[in-house]
C-alpha positions in Angstrom: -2.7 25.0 9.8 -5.1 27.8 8.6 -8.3 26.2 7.5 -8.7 28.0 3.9 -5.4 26.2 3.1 -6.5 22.5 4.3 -8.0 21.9 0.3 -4.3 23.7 -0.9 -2.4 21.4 1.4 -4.1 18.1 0.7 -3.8 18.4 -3.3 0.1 18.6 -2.2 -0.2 15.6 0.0 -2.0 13.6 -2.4 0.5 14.5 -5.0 3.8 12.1 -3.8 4.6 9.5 -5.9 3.4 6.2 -4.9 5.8 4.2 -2.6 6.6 0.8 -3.0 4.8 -2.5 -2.0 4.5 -3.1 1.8 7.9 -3.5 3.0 9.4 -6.5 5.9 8.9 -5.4 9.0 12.4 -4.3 10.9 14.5 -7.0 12.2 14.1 -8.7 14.4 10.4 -8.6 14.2 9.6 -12.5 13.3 8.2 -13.9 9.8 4.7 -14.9 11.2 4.3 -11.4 12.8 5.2 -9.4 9.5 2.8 -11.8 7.7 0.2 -11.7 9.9 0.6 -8.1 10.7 0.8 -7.1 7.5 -2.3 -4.7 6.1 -4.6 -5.9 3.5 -3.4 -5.9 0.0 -6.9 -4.7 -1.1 -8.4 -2.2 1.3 -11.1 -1.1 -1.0 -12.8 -1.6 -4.8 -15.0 0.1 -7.2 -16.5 -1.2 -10.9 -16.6 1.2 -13.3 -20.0 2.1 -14.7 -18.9 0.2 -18.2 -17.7 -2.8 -16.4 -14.2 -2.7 -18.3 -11.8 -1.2 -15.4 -11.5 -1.8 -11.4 -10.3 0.3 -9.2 -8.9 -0.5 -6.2 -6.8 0.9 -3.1 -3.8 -1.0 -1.4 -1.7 -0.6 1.5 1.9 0.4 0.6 5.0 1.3 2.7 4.5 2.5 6.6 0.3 3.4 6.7 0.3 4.7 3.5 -2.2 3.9 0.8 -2.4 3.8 -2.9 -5.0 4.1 -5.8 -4.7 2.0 -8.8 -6.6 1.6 -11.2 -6.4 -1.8 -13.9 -8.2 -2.6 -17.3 -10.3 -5.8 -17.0 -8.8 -6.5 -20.7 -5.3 -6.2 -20.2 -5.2 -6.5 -15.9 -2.3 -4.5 -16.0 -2.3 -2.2 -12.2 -1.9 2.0 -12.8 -0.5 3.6 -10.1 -2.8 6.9 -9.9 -2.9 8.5 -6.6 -1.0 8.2 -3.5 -1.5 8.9 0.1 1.5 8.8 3.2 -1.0 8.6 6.0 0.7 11.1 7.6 -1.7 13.2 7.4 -3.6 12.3 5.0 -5.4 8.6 4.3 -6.8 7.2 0.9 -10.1 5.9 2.7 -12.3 4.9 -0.5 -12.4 5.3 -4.4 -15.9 5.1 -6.2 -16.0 6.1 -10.0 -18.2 9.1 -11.0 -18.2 8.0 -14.9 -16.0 5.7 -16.7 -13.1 8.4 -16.7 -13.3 10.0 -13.2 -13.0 9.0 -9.6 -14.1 10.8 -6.5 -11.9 9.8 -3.6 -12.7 10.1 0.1 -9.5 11.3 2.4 -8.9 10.9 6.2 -6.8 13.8 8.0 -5.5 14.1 11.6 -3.9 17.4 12.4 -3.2 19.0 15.4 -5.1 22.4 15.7 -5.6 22.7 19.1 -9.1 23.3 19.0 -9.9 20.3 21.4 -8.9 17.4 24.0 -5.4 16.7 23.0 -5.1 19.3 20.4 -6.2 16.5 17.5 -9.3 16.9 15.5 -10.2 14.6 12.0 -11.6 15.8 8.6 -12.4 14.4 5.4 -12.5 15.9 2.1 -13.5 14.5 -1.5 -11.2 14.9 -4.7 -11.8 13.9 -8.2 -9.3 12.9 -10.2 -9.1 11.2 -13.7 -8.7 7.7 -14.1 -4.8 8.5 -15.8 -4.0 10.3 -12.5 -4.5 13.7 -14.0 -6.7 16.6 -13.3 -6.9 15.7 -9.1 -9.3 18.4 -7.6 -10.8 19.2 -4.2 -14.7 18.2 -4.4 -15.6 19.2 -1.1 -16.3 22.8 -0.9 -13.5 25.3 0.8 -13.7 27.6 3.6 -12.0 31.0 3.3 -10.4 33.6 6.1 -13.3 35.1 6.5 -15.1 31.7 7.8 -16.5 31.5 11.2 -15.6 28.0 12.3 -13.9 25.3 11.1 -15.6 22.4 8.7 -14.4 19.3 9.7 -16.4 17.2 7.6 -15.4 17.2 3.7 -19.4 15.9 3.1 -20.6 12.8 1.5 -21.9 11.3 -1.6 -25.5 10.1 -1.1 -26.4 9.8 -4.8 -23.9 9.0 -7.8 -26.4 10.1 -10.2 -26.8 13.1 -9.7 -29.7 14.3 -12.2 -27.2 14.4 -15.3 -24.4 12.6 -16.5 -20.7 13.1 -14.6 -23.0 14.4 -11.4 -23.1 13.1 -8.0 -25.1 14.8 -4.8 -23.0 15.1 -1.8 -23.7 16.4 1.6 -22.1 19.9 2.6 -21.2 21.5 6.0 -21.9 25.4 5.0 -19.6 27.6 7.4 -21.1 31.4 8.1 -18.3 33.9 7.2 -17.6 37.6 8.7 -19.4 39.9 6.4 -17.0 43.2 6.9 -15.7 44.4 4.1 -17.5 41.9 1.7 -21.0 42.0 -0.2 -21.1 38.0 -0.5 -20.3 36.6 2.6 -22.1 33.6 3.2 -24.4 33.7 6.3 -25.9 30.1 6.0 -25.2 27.7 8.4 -26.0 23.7 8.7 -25.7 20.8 6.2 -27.1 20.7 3.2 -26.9 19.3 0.1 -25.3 20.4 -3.2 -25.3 18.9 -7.2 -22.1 18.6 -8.4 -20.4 18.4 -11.5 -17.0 16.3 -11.1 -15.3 17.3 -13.9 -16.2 20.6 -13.9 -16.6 21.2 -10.1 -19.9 23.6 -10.7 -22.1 23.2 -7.8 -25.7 23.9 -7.3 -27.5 23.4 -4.0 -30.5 21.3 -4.1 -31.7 20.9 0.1 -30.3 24.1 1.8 -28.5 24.1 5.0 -30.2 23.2 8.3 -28.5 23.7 11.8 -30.1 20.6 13.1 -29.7 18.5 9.4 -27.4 15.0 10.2 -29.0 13.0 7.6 -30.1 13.3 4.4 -31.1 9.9 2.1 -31.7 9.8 -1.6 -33.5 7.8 -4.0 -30.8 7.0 -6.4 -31.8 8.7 -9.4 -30.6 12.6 -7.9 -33.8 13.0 -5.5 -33.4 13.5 -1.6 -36.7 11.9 0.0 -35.5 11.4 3.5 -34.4 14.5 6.0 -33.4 13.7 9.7 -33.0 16.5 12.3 -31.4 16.4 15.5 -32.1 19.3 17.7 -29.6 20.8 19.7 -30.4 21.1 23.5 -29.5 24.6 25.3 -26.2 23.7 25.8 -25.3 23.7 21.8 -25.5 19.8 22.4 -27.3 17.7 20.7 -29.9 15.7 21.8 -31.0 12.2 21.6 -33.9 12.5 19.0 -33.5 12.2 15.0 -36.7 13.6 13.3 -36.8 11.8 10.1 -39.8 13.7 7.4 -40.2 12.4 4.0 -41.5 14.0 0.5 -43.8 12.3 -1.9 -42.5 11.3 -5.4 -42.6 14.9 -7.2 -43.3 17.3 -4.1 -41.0 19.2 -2.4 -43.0 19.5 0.8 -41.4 17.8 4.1 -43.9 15.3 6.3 -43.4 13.3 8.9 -41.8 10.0 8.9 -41.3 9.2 12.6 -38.6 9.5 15.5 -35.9 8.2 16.4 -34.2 8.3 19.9 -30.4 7.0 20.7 -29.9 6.4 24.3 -27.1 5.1 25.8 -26.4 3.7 22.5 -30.1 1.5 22.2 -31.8 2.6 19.2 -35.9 3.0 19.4 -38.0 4.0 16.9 -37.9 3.4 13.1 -34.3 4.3 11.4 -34.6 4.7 7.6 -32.1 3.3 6.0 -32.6 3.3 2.1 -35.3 4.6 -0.8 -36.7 2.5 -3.5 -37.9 5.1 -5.9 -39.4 2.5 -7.9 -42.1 1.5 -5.3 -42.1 4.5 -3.2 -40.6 3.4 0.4 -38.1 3.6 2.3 -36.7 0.6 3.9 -35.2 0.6 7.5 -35.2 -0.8 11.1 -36.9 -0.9 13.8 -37.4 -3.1 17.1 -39.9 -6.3 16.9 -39.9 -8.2 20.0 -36.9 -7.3 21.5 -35.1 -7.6 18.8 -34.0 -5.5 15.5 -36.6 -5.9 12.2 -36.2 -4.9 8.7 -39.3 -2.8 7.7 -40.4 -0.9 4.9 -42.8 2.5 4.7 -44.7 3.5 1.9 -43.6 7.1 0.8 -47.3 8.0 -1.1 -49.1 9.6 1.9 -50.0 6.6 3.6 -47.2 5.7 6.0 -48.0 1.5 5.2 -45.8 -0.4 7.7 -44.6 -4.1 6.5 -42.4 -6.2 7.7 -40.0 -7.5 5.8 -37.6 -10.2 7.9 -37.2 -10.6 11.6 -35.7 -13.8 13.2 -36.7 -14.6 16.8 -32.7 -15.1 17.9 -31.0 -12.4 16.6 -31.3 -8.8 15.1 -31.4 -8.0 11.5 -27.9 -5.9 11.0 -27.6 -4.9 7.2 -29.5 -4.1 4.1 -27.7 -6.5 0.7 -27.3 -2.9 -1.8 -25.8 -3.1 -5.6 -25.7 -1.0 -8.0 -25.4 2.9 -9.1 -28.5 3.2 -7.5 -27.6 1.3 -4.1 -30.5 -0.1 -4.9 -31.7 -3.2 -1.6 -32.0 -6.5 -2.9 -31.8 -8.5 0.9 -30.7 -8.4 4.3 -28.8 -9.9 6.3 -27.7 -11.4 9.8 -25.6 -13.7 11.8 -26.8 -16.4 13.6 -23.7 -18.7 14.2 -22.6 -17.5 10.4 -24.0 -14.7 8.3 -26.6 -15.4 6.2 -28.4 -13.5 3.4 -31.6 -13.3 2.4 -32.1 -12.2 -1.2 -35.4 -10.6 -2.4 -33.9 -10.4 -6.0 -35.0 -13.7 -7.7 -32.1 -13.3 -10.1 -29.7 -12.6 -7.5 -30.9 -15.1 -5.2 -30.1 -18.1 -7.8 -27.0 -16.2 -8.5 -25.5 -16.3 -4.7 -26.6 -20.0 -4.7 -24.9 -21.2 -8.1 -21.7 -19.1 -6.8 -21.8 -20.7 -3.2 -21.4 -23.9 -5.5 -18.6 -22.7 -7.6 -17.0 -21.2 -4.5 -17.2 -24.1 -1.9 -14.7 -23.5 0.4 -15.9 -19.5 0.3 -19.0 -19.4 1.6 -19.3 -15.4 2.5 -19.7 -14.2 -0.7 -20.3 -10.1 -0.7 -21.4 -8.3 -4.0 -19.3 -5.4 -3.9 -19.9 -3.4 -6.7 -21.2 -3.6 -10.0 -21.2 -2.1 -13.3 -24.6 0.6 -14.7 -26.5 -2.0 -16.2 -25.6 -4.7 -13.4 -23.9 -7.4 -16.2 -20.9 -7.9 -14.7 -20.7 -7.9 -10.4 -17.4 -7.0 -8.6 -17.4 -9.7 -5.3 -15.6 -10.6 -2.2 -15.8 -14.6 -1.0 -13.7 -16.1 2.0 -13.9 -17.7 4.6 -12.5 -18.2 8.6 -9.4 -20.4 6.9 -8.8 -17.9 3.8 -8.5 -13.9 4.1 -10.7 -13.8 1.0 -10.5 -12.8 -2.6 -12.3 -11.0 -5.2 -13.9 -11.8 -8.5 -15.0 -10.2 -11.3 -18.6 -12.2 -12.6 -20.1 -11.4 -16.1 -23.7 -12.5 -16.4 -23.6 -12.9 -19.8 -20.8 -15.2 -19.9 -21.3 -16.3 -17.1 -18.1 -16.4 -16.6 -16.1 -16.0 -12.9 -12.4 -14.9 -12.9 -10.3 -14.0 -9.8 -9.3 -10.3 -9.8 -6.9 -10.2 -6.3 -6.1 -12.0 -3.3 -7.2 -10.1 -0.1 -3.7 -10.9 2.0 -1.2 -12.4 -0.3 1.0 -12.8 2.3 -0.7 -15.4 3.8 -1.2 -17.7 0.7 1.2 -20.2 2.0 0.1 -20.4 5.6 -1.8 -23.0 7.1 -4.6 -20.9 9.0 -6.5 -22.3 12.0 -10.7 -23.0 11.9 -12.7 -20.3 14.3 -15.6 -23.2 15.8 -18.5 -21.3 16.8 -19.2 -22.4 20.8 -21.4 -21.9 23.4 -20.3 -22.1 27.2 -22.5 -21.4 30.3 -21.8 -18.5 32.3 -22.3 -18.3 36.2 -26.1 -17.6 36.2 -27.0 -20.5 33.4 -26.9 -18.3 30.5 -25.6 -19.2 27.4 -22.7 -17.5 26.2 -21.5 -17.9 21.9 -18.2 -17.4 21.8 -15.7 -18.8 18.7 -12.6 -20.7 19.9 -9.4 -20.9 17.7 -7.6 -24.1 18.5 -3.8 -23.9 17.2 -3.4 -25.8 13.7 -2.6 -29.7 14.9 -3.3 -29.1 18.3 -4.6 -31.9 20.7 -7.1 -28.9 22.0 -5.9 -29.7 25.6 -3.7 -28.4 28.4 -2.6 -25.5 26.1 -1.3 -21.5 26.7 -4.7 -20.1 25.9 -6.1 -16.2 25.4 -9.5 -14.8 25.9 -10.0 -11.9 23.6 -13.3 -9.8 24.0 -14.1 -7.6 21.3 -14.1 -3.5 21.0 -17.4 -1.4 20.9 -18.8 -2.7 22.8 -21.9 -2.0 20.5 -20.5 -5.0 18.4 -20.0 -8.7 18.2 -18.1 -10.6 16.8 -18.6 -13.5 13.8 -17.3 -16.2 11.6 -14.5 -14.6 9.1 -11.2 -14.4 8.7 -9.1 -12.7 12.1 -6.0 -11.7 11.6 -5.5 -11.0 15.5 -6.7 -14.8 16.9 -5.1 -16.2 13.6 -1.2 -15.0 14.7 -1.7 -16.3 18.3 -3.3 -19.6 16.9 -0.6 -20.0 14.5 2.0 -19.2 17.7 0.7 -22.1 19.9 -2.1 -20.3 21.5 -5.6 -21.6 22.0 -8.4 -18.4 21.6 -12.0 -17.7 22.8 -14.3 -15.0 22.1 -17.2 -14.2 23.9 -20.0 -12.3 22.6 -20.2 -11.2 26.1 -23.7 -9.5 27.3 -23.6 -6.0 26.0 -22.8 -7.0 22.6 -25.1 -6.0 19.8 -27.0 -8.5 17.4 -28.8 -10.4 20.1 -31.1 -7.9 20.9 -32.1 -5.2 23.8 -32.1 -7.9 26.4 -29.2 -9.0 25.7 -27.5 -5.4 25.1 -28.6 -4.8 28.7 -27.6 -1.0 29.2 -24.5 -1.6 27.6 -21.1 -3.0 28.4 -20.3 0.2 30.5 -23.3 0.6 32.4 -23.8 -3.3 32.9 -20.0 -4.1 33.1 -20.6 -6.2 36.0 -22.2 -8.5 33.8 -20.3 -7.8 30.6 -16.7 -8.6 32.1 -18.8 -11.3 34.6 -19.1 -13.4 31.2 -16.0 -12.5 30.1 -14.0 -14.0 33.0 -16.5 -16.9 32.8 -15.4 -17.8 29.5 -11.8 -18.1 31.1 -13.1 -20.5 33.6 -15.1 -22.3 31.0 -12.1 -22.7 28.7 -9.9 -24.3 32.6 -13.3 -26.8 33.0 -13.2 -28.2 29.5 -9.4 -28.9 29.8 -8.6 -26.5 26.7 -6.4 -23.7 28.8 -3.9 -24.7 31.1 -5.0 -22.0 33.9 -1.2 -21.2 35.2 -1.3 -19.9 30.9 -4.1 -18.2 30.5 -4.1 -14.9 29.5 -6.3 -12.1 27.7 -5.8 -10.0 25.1 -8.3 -6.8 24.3 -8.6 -3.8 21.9 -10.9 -1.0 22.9 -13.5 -1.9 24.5 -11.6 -5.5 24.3 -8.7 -3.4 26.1 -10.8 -2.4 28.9 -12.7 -5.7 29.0 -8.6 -7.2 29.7 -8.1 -5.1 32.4 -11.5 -4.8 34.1 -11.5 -8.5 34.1 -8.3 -8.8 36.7 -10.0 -5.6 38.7 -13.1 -8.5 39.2 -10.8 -11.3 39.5 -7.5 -10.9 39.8 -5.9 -14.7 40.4 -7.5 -15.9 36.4 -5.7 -14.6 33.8 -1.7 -14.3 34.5 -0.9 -11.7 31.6 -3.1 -8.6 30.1 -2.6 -6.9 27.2 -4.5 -4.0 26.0 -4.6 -2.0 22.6 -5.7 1.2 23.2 -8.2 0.7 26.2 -10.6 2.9 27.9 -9.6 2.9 31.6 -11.4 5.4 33.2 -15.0 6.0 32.3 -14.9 9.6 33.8 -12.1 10.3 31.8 -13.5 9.0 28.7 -16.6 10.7 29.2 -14.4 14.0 29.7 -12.8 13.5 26.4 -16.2 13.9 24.6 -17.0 17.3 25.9 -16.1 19.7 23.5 -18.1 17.8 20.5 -21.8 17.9 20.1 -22.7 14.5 20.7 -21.5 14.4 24.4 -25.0 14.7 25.6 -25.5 11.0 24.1 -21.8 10.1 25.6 -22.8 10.6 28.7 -25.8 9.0 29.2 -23.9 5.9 27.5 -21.6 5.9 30.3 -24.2 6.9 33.2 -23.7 8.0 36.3 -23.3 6.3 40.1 -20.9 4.2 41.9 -20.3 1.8 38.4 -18.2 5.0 37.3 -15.4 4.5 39.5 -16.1 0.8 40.3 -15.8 -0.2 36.7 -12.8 2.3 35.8 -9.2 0.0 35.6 -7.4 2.9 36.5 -9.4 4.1 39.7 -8.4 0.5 40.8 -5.3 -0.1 39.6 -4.3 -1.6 43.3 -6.1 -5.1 42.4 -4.5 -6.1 39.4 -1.7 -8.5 40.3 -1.0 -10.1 36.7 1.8 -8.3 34.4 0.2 -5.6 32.0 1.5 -4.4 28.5 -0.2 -1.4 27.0 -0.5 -0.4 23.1 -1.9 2.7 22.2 -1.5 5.4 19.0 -0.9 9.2 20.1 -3.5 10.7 17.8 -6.7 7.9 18.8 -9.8 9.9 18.6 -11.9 7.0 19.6 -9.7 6.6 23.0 -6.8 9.3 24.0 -3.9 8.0 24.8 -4.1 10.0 27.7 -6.0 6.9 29.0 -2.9 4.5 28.4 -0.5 7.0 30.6 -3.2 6.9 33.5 -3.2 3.5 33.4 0.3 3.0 33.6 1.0 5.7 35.9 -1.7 4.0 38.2 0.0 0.6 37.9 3.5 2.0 38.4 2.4 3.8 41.8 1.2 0.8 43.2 3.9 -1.3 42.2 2.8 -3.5 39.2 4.6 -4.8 36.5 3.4 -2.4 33.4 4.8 -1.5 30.0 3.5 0.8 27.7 4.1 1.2 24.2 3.3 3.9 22.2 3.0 4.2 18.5 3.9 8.1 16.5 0.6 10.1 14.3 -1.4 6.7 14.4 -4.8 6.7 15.8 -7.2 4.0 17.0 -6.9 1.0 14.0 -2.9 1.6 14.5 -3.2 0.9 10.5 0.3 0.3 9.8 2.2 -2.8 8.7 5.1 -2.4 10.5 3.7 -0.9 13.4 1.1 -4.1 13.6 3.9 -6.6 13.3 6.3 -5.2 15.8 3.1 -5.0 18.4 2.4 -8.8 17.3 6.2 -9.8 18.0 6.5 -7.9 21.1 3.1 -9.5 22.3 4.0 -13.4 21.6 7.4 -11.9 23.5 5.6 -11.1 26.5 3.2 -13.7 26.8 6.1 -16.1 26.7 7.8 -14.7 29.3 4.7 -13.8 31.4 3.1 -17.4 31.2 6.6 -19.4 31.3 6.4 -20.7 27.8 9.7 -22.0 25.6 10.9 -19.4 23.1 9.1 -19.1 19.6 10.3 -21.1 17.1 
């Protein structure tokens, strides 16, 4: 596709009339796994600025995705905008003013510029809240353009210095200068004002090669710049360098440094202004662990801190508002918890945590310009969730939509936050899933380690450990060391570099879950996506009599590989120090030791992942195949890492109870 005709060809995309709900999975894919597998309803909302309309995006037919838009008076759903997600994806919908939206979209298309001849963009549109005047926001290249823009920009301030006005983030593209007198010659990101009905555009921070953040105050003013230098090999390197302005100057200072090394953050990482009392809150490391912070933006540089805990890292800023303006933080212990520093909000979350007993994560979502009326998301381990609409002057609560109706009906298992003790005394959390009306004993149980690894997991809803539990299956999962939110000790070098220890706790886990009685060890079995994939099959490389079935969802299985896949994009420098180099490489690659694994693998993986190619899957099961194992692999068409489709979810689902059941010797599924 020529790239002056992406903007053409994605106003086309965006164009097709909006398909029908989410249909049944094909036969004879079974009722749980069509329920279970099914996408969210409600993938994503917005508030208007007036409070009187919501829009929202859902998952319809296939992976597509649909805009909507419905009138808090009559609550009456408008179809507006609708996206196949082939190519194109309906990734979030934010109003500009009470009449327009401004749409982020996802892309995948083959261009052969890199690894596998796949590359993602985004782009913005606008388009009114009646589904007319839909426009490409994000600026356009041309023939004459140099290079391709792969990113469509973002919106860092939705007040832009005037009404209808928003200031998003643009990747200018040099252009050949023969034969023209106004080529552009700039090159970098920068930042541009524009209009969204109107689509004029001014720039307000010009372009910088070495520019990857920029952060506003709300109110149309960019006070935060971060610069990563490229190296001498066009990479880039592993140092942000943040600078700030005063309040009315246009002169950059210095804030401070950050560095991202084999994916540990050090140094302070600025996260939000507050224009109001001229700082900048962010993060930053406080004995070992990750700290909220704020610095005074008046000359001064004034360091306070704001929260720490002495267990576990400080993960998110609580926003709201046009503005985005911070009002707490939060973390998770065994649970999140929030912290507000908002009186008003603070008595609010507690008097809804009463109304809402049985929903105790309550998220403010959105809310309208003058912050009467709060758009929110509660639920829980045992309910997918649902939002509300809350006017403070009423003070009245009403339910706007159900998270996954699908699952209204079903009985949904509790996820117990555990602790078991791995091999050297450490204490591992974990969450188990028993099955609903299980003794807990002698039962066909899974391990499941999560993806990132620079993640963890936590007490919500999970639609993976939910189908198994509501299948018969018992399920742990391990926040193994190398997950994040325990802090750098407990990161170690990561769950690539320190895999020894990461999939040592792992397979611990599995032992733990034998010892307490819970898994009948002729069925136990693990389950992984990701990271979680490669954690599955590392784990029968380390120990190959524990777990008698593997499955994997698009895993990394060679290192080298994976470190190969990143070397035609600018962060590869960073890549590869996260993955290191030595003896671990091959040691701790699946596929270089494919010989050990005795237990029966199945494979999932999407033919356009850009987090994971599925090159990675075909090694493995090459590998497996050559030395004789049992191995399936199943591949998925133009779906990429998340494998966000319905029907593609619930035939893996079906297909995975399937082989379990055969691989562990269990009766058929009733």
């Amino acid at each position: 596709m020529n790239r002056y005709l992406l903007g053409t060809a994605l106003a086309v995309c965006l164009a097709t009339p909006l398909l029908p709900a989410v249909a049944a999975a094909p036969s004879p894919v079974s009722d749980a796994a069509t329920r279970f597998g099914a996408r969210e309803d409600i993938q994503q909302v917005s508030l208007s600025p007036s409070g009187t309309a919501i829009a929202y995006i859902a998952a319809i037919e296939g992976h597509g995705a649909g805009l909507f838009v419905v009138s808090v008076a009559d609550g009456v759903p408008k179809p507006i905008l609708a996206s196949s997600g082939n190519p194109d994806r309906l990734t979030a919908c934010k109003w500009s003013t009470d009449t327009r939206l401004i749409c982020g979209i996802y892309m995948i298309l083959d261009t052969g510029l890199t690894h596998g001849g796949f590359n993602g963009y985004t782009r913005l549109v606008a388009v009114d809240s009646d589904g007319k005047n839909l426009k490409v926001l994000s600026a356009r290249t041309n023939e004459r353009s140099l290079g391709a823009s792969f990113g469509g920009g973002d919106v860092i301030d939705w007040n832009g210095g005037a009404p209808g006005t928003v200031l998003v983030t643009r990747s200018y593209v040099p252009e050949a200068t023969t034969g023209s007198l106004i080529a552009e010659s700039r090159e970098g990101v920068g930042v541009d004002r524009i209009d969204t009905v109107s689509l004029r555009r001014a720039n307000v921070e010009p372009p910088n090669n070495d520019a990857v953040d920029y952060i506003s105050d709300g109110y149309g003013s960019v006070r935060i710049m971060g610069k990563r230098p490229k190296l001498n090999t066009g990479y880039n390197s592993d140092t942000i360098l943040y600078s700030y302005r005063k309040s009315g100057d246009r002169t950059w200072l210095p804030l401070g440094t950050l560095k991202t090394t084999g994916g540990v953050l050090s140094g302070f990482n600025p996260y939000a202004v507050d224009r109001d009392h001229n700082l900048v809150y962010g993060f930053d490391t406080k004995d070992g662990r990750r700290a909220l912070y704020t610095i005074a933006l008046d000359g001064s540089l004034t360091r306070t801190l704001v929260l720490d805990r002495p267990d576990v890292d400080i993960d998110d800023v609580i926003r709201i508002g046009r503005q985005n303006r911070v009002v707490g933080a939060s973390f998770v212990t065994d649970k999140r918890q929030s912290i507000f520093f908002d009186p008003d909000l603070k008595k609010l979350a507690a008097s809804l945590s009463r109304a809402l007993p049985g929903l105790p994560l309550v998220t403010f979502v959105d809310a309208s310009a003058d912050e009467s009326k709060l758009l929110l998301f509660a639920g829980s381990d045992v309910d997918p969730g649902h939002y509300y609409l809350y006017d403070k002057t009423t003070r009245h609560l009403a339910e706007a939509f159900p998270a996954r109706a699908a699952l209204a009906k079903t009985t949904l298992a509790a996820r117990t936050p555990i602790t078991f003790t791995a091999a050297d005394g450490t204490q591992i959390p974990a969450y188990l899933t028993l099955p609903p009306g299980s003794t807990g004993k002698n039962l066909p149980t899974i391990v499941m380690p999560h993806g990132g690894p620079e993640a963890r997991d936590e007490w919500n809803f999970d639609w993976l450990s939910q189908f198994f539990a509501n299948r018969g299956y018992a399920v742990l999962q391990p926040n193994y060391r190398g997950s994040t939110g325990y802090g750098i000790a407990w990161f170690k070098e990561n769950g690539f570099k320190s895999w020894r220890t990461a999939i040592g706790d792992v397979n611990d886990s599995g032992r733990w879950l034998i010892k307490q009685g819970i898994a009948d060890p002729a069925k136990l079995a693990i389950v992984g996506w990701s990271y979680g994939g490669y954690a599955a099959l590392q784990s029968a490389v380390l120990d190959p009599s524990l777990f008698k079935a593997i499955i994997a969802v698009a895993p990394v299985t060679d290192l080298e590989t994976l470190r190969q896949e990143r070397h035609d994009f600018t962060d590869f420098t960073e890549q590869d120090a996260r993955i290191g180099k030595g003896p671990h490489v091959r040691e701790g690659s699946p596929a270089q030791n494919a010989a050990r694994i005795t237990a029966p693998v199945l494979l999932f993986h999407g033919d356009r992942d850009q987090n994971v190619g599925i090159g990675e899957s075909r090694l493995m099961a090459g590998r497996l195949k050559a030395a004789g194992k049992s191995v399936e692999l199943v591949e998925f068409h133009a779906l990429d890492h998340q494998l966000d489709d319905s029907n593609v979810r619930a035939t893996m689902l079906d297909k995975a109870d399937g082989f379990l059941r055969t691989a562990l010797a269990l009766p058929p599924a009733k």
